[in-house]
DRENPA-3360 file (N, C-alpha, C; in nm, 2 decimals, always signed):
BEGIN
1 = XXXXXXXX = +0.08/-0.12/+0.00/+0.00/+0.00/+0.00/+0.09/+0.13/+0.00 ~ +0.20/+0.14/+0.12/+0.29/+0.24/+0.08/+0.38/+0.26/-0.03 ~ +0.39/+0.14/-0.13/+0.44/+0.18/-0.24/+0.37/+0.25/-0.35 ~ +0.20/+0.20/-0.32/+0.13/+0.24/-0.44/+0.11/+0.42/-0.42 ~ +0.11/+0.43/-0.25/+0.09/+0.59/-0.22/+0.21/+0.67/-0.28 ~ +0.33/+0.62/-0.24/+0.46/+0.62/-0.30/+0.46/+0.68/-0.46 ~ +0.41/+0.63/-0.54/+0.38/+0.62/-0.70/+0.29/+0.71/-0.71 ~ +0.20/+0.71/-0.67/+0.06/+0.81/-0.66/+0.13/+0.97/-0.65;
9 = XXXXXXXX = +0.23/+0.97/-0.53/+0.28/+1.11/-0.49/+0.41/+1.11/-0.59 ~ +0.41/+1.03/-0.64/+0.59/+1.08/-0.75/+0.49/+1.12/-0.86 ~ +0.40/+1.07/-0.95/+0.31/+1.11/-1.07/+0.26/+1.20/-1.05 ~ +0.18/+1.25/-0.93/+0.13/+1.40/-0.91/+0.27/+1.52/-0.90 ~ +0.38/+1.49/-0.78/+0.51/+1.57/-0.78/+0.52/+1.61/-0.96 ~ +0.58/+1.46/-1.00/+0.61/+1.52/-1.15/+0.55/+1.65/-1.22 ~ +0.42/+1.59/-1.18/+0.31/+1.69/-1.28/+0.28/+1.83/-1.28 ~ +0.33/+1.88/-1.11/+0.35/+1.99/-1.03/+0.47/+2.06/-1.09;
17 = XXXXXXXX = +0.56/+1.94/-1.13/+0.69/+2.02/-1.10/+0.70/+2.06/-1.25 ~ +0.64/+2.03/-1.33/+0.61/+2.00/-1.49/+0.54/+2.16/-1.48 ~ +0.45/+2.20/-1.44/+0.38/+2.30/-1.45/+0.45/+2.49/-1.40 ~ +0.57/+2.45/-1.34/+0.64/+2.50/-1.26/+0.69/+2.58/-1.35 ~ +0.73/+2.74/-1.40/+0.76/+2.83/-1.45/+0.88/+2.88/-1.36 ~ +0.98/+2.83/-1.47/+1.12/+2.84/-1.38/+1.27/+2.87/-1.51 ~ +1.35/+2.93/-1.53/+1.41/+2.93/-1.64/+1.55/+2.85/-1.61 ~ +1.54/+2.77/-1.51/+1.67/+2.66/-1.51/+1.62/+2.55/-1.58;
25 = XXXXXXXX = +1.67/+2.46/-1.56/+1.67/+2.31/-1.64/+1.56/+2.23/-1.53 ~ +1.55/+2.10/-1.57/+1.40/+2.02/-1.53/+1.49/+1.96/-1.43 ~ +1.65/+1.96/-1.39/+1.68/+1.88/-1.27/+1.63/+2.01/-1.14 ~ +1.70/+2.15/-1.19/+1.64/+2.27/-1.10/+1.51/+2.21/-1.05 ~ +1.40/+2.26/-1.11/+1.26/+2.22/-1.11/+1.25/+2.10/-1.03 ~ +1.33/+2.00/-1.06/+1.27/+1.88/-0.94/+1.34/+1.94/-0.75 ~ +1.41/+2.01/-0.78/+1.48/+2.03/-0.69/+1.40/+2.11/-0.61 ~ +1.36/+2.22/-0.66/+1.27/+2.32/-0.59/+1.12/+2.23/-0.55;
33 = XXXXXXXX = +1.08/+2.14/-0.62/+1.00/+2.06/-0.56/+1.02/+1.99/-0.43 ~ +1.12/+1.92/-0.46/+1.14/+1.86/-0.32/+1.16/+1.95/-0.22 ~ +1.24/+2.08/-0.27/+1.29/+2.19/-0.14/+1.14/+2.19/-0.10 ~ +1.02/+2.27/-0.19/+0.87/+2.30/-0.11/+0.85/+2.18/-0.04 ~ +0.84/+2.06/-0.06/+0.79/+1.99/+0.03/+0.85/+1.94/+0.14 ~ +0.99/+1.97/+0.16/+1.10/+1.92/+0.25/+1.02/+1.94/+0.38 ~ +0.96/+2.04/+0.43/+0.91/+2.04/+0.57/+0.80/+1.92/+0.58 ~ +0.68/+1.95/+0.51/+0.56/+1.87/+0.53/+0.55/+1.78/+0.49;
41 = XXXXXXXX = +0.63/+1.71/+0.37/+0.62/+1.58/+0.33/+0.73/+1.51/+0.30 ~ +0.87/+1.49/+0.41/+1.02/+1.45/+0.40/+1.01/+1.35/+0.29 ~ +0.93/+1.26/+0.31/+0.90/+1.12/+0.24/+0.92/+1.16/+0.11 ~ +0.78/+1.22/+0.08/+0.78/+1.24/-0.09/+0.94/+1.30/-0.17 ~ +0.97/+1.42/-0.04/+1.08/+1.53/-0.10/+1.18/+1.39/-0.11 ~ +1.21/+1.28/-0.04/+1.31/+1.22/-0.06/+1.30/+1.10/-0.21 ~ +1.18/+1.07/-0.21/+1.16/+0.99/-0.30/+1.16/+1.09/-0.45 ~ +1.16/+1.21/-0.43/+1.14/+1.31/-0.59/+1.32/+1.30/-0.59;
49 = XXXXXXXX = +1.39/+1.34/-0.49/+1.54/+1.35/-0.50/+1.62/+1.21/-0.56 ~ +1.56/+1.12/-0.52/+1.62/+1.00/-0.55/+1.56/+0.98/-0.72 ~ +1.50/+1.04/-0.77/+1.46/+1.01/-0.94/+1.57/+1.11/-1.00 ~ +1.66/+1.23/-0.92/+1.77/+1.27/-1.00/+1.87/+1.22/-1.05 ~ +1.88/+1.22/-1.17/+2.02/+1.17/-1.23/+2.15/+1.29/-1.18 ~ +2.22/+1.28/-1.09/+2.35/+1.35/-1.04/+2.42/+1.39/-1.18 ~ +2.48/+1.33/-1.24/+2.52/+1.35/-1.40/+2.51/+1.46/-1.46 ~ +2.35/+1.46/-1.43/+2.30/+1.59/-1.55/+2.30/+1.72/-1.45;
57 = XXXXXXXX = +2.32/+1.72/-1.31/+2.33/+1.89/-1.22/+2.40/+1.95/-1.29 ~ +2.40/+2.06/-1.33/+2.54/+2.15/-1.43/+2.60/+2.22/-1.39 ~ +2.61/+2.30/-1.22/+2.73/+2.33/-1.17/+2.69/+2.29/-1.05 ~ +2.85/+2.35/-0.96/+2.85/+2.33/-0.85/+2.74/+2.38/-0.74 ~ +2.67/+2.48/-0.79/+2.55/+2.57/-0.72/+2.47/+2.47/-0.68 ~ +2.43/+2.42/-0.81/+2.32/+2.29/-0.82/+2.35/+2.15/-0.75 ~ +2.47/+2.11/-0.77/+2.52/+2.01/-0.69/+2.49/+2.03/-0.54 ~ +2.52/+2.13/-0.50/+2.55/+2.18/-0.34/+2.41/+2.14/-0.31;
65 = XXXXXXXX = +2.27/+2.16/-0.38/+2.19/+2.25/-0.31/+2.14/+2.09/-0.33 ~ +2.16/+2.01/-0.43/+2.15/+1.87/-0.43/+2.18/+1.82/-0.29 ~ +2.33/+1.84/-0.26/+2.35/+1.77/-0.14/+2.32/+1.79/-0.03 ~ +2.26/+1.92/-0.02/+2.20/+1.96/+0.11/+2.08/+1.93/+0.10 ~ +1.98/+1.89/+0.03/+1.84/+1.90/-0.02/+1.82/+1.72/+0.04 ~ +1.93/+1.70/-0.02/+1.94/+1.54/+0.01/+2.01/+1.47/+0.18 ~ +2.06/+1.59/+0.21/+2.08/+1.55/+0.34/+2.00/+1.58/+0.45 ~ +1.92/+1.66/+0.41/+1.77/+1.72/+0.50/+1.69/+1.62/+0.50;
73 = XXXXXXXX = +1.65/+1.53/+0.37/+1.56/+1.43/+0.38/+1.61/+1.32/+0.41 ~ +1.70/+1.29/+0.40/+1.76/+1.17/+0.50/+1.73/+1.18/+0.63 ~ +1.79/+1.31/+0.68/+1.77/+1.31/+0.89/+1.60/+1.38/+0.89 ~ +1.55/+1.40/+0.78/+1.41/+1.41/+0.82/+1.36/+1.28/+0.82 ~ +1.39/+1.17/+0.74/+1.34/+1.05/+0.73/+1.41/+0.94/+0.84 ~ +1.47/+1.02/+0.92/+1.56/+0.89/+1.04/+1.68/+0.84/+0.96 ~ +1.70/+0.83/+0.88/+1.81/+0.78/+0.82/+1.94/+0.88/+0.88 ~ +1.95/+0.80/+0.96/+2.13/+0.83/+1.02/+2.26/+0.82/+0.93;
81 = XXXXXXXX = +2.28/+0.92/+0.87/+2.41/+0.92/+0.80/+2.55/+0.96/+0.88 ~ +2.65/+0.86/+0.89/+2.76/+0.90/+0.95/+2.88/+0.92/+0.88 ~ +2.87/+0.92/+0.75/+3.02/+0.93/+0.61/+2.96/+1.10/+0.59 ~ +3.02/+1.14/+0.53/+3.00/+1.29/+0.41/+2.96/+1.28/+0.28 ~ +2.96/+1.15/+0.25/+2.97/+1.12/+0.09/+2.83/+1.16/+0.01 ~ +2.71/+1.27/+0.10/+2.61/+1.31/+0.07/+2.66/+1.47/+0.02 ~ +2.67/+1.48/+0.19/+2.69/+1.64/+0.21/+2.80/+1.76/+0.14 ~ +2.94/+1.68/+0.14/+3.02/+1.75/+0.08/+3.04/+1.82/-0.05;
89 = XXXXXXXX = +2.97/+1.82/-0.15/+2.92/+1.93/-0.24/+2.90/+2.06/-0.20 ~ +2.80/+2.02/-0.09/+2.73/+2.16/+0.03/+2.84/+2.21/+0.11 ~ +2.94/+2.12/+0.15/+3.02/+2.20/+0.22/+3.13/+2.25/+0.20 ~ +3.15/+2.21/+0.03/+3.27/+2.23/-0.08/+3.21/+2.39/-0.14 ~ +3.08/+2.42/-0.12/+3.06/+2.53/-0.18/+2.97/+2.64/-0.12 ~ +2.84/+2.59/+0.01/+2.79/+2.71/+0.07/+2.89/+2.77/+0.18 ~ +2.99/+2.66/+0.19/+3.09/+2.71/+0.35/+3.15/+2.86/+0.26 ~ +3.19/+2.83/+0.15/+3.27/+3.01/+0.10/+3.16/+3.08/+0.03;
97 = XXXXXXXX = +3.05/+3.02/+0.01/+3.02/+3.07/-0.12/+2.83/+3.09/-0.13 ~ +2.80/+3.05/+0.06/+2.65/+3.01/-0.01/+2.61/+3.17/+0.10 ~ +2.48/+3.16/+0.10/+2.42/+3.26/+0.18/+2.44/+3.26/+0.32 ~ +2.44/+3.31/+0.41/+2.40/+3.32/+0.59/+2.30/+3.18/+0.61 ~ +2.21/+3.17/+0.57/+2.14/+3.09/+0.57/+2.18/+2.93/+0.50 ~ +2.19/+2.96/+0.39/+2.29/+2.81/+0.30/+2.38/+2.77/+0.44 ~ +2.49/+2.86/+0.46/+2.59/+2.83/+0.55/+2.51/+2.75/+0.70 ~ +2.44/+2.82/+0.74/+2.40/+2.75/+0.86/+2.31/+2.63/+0.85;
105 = XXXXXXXX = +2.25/+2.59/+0.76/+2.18/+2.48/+0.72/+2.31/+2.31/+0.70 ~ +2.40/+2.42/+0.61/+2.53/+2.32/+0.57/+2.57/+2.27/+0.72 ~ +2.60/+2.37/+0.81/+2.66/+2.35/+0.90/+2.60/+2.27/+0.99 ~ +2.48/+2.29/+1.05/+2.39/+2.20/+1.09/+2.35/+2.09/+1.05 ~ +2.37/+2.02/+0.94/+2.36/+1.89/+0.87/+2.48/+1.82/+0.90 ~ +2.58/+1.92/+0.88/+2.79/+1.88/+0.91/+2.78/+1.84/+1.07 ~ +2.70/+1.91/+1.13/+2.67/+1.86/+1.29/+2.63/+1.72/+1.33 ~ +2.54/+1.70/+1.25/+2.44/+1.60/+1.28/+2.51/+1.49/+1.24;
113 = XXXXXXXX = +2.55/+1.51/+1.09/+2.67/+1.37/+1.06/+2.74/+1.34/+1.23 ~ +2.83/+1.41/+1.26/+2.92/+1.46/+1.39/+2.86/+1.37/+1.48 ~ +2.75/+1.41/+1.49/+2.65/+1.38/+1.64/+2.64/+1.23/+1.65 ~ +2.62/+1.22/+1.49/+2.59/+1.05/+1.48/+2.73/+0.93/+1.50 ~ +2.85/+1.01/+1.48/+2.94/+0.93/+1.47/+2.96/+0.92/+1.61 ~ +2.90/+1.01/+1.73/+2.95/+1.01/+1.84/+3.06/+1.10/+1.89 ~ +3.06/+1.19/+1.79/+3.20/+1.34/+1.80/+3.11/+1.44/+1.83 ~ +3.10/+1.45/+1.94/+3.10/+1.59/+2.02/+3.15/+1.72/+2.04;
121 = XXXXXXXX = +3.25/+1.71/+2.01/+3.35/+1.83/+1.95/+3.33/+1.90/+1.85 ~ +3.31/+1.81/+1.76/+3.32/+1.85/+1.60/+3.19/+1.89/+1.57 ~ +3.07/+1.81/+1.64/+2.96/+1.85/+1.64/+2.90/+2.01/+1.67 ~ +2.96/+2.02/+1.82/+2.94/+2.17/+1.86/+3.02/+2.26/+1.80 ~ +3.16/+2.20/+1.75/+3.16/+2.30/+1.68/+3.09/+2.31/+1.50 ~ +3.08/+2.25/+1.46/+3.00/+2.27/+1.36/+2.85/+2.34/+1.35 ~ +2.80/+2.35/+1.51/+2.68/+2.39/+1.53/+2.69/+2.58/+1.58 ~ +2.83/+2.56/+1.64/+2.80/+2.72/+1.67/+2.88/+2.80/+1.53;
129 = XXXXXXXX = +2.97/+2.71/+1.45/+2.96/+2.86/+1.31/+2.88/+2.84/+1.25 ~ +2.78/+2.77/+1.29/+2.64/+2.79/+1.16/+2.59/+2.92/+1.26 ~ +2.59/+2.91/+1.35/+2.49/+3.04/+1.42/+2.60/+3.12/+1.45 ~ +2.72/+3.16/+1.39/+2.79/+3.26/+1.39/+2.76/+3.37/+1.25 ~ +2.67/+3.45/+1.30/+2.66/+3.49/+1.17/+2.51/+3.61/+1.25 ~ +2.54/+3.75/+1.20/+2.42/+3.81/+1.25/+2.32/+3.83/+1.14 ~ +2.34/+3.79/+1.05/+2.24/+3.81/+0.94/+2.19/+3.65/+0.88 ~ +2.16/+3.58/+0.97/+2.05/+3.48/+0.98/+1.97/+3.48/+0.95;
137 = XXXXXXXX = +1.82/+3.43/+0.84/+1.67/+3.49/+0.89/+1.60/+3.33/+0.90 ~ +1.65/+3.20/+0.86/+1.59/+3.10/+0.91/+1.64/+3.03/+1.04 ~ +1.51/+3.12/+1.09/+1.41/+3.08/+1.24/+1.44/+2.95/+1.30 ~ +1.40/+2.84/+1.16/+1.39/+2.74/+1.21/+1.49/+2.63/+1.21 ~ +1.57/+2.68/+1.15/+1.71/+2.61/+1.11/+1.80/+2.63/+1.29 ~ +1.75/+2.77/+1.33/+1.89/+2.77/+1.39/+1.77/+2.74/+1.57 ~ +1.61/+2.75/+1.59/+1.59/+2.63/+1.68/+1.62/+2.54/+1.68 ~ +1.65/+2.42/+1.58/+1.70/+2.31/+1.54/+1.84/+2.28/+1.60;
145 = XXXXXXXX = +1.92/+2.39/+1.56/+2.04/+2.39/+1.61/+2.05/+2.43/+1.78 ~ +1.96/+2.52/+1.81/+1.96/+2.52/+1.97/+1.98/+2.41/+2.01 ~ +1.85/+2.32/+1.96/+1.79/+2.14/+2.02/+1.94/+2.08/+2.03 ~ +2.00/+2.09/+1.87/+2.09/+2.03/+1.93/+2.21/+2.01/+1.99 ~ +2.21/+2.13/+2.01/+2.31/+2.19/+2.09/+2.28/+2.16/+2.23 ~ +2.15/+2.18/+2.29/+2.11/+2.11/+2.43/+2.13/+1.99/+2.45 ~ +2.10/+1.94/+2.35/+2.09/+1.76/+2.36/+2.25/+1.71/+2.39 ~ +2.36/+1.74/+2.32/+2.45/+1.78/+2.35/+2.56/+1.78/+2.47;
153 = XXXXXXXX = +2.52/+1.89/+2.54/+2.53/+1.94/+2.68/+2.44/+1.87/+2.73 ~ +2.33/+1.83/+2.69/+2.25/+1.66/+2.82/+2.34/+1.53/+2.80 ~ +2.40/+1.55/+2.73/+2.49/+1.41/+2.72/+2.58/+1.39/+2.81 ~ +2.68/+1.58/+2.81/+2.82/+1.55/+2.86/+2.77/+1.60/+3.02 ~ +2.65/+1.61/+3.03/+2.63/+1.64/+3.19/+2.62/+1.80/+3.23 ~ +2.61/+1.87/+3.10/+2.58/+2.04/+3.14/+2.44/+2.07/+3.15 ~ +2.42/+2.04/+3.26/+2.21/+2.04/+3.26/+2.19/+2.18/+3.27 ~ +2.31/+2.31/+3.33/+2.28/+2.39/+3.29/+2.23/+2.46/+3.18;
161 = XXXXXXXX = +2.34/+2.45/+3.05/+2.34/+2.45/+2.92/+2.24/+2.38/+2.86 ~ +2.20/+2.25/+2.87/+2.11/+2.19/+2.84/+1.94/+2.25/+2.88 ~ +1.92/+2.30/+2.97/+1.82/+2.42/+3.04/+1.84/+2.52/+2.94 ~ +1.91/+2.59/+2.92/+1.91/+2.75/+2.85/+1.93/+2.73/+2.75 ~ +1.99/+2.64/+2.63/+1.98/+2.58/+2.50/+1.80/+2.56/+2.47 ~ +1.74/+2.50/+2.52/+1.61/+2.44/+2.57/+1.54/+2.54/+2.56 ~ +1.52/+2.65/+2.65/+1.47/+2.75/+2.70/+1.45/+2.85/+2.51 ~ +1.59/+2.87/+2.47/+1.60/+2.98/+2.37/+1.53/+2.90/+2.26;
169 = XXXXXXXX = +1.52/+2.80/+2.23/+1.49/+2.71/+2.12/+1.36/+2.77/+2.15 ~ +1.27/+2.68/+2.27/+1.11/+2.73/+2.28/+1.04/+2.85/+2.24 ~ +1.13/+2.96/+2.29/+1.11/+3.09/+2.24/+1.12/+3.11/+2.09 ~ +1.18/+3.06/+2.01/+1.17/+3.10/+1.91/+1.09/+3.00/+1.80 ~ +1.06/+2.89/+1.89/+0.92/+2.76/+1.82/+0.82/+2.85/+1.86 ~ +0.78/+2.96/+2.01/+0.72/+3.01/+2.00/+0.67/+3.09/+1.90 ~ +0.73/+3.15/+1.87/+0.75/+3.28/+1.80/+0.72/+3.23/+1.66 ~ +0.73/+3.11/+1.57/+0.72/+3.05/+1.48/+0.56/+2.97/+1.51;
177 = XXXXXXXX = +0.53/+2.96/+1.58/+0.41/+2.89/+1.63/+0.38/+2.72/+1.58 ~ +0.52/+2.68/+1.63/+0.49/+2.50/+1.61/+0.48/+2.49/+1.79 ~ +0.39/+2.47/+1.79/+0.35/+2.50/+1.98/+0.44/+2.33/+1.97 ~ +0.42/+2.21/+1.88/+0.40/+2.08/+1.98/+0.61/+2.09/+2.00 ~ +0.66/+2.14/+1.90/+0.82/+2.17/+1.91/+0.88/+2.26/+2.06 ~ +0.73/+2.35/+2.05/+0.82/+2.45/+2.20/+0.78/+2.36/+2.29 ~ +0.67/+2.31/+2.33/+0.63/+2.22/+2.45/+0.72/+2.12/+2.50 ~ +0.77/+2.06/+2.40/+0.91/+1.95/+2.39/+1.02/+2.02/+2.44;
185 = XXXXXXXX = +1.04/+2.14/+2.42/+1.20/+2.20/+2.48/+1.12/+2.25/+2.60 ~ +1.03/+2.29/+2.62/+1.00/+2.35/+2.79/+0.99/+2.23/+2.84 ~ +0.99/+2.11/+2.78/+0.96/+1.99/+2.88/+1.12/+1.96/+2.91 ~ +1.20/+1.98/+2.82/+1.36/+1.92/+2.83/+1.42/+2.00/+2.97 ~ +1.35/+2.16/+2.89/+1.41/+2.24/+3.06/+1.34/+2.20/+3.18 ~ +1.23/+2.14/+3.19/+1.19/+2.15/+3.31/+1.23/+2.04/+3.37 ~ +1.26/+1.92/+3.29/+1.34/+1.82/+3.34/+1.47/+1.83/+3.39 ~ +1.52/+1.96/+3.27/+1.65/+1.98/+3.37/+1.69/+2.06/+3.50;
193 = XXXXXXXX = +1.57/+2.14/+3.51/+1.50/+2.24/+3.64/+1.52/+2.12/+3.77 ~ +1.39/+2.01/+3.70/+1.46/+1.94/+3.83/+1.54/+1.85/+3.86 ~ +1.63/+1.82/+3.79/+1.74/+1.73/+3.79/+1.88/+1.88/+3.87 ~ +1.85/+2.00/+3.81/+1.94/+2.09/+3.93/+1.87/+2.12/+4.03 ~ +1.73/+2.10/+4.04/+1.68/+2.15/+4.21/+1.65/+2.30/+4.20 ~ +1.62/+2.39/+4.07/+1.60/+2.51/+4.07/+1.46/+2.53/+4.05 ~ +1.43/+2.53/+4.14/+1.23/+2.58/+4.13/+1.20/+2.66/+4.07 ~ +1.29/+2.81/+4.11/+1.26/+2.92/+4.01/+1.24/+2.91/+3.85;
201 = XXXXXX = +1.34/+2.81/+3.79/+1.30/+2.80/+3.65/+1.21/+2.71/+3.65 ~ +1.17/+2.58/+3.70/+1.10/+2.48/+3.70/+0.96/+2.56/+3.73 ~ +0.91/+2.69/+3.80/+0.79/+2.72/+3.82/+0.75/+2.83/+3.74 ~ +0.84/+2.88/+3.70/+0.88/+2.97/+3.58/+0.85/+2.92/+3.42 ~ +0.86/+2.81/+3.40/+0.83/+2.71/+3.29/+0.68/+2.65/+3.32 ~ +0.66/+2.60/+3.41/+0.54/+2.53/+3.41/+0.41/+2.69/+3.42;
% end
């Protein structure tokens, strides 16, 4: 059944993307498809990316945005990647060359590789030059990066950091209004509220 839904959503994508008033090439167009649906439908965006022929991308721009396009739907879809052999296009060319935003997305995917190998280091730091930057405008990229930067510091035992990572993330799922995303970080602080014994933030949060 999920393969026929599967098929159902690649023939309609096509048809969408087919309709799409765009003056790059038909690999662009698939790409911008999957990018629209990357939030709401990881599934479909990954199964449109996997019908690209790599071959025919025609520069490096396109490549990059390939490999980050395709590394979003993987860790949207659970697929744990621990090699680079996705990413590196993206980080061969938004690291000098992409936007504030390109850059912090790249960098935050270069994290998550990190995170999964079990490197901690390389992870955080991969996560704070994506949010080195004052001219950021995706919101949601760099809550993401709060998360994981908390999660992080709940590993190595900073429940401090782990609390106020937590904390800044919520505020700004607020502010974006995915309430069930803020409720999840006010829940991580409050757990860490009481794992330090600090009432004030624990009654402060609830």
């Amino acid at each position: 059944m999920k393969f026929l839904h599967n098929i159902l959503v690649l023939m309609l994508l096509s048809l969408a993307c087919s309709t799409i008033s765009c003056s790059g090439t038909k690999e662009q167009e698939t790409l911008n498809c999957a990018e629209a649906l990357m939030e709401s439908h990881p599934d479909s965006a990954l199964i449109i990316l996997s019908t690209i022929d790599k071959g025919q991308l025609s520069d490096k721009n396109q490549k990059a945005k390939y490999a980050l396009l395709m590394s979003m739907a993987l860790d949207k879809n659970y697929i744990d990647t621990t090699t680079f052999d996705v990413l590196q296009p993206a980080c061969d060319y938004y690291i000098e060359k992409g936007t504030p935003d390109d850059m912090l997305r790249t960098y935050y995917y270069r994290g998550r590789i990190f995170q999964n190998q079990g490197d901690h280091d390389n992870a955080l730091n991969s996560f704070s030059k994506g949010l080195d930057n004052p001219h950021l405008t995706d919101s949601l990229t760099i809550a993401r990066t709060l998360v994981a930067i908390g999660y992080i510091y709940n590993e190595l035992f900073d429940i401090d950091s782990y609390v106020s990572y937590s904390l800044k993330a919520a505020d700004i799922y607020n502010g974006l209004a995915f309430r069930n995303q803020e409720l999840d970080c006010l829940f991580k602080a409050l757990d860490g509220a009481i794992i330090l014994g600090n009432q004030s933030i624990g009654d402060s949060i609830i």
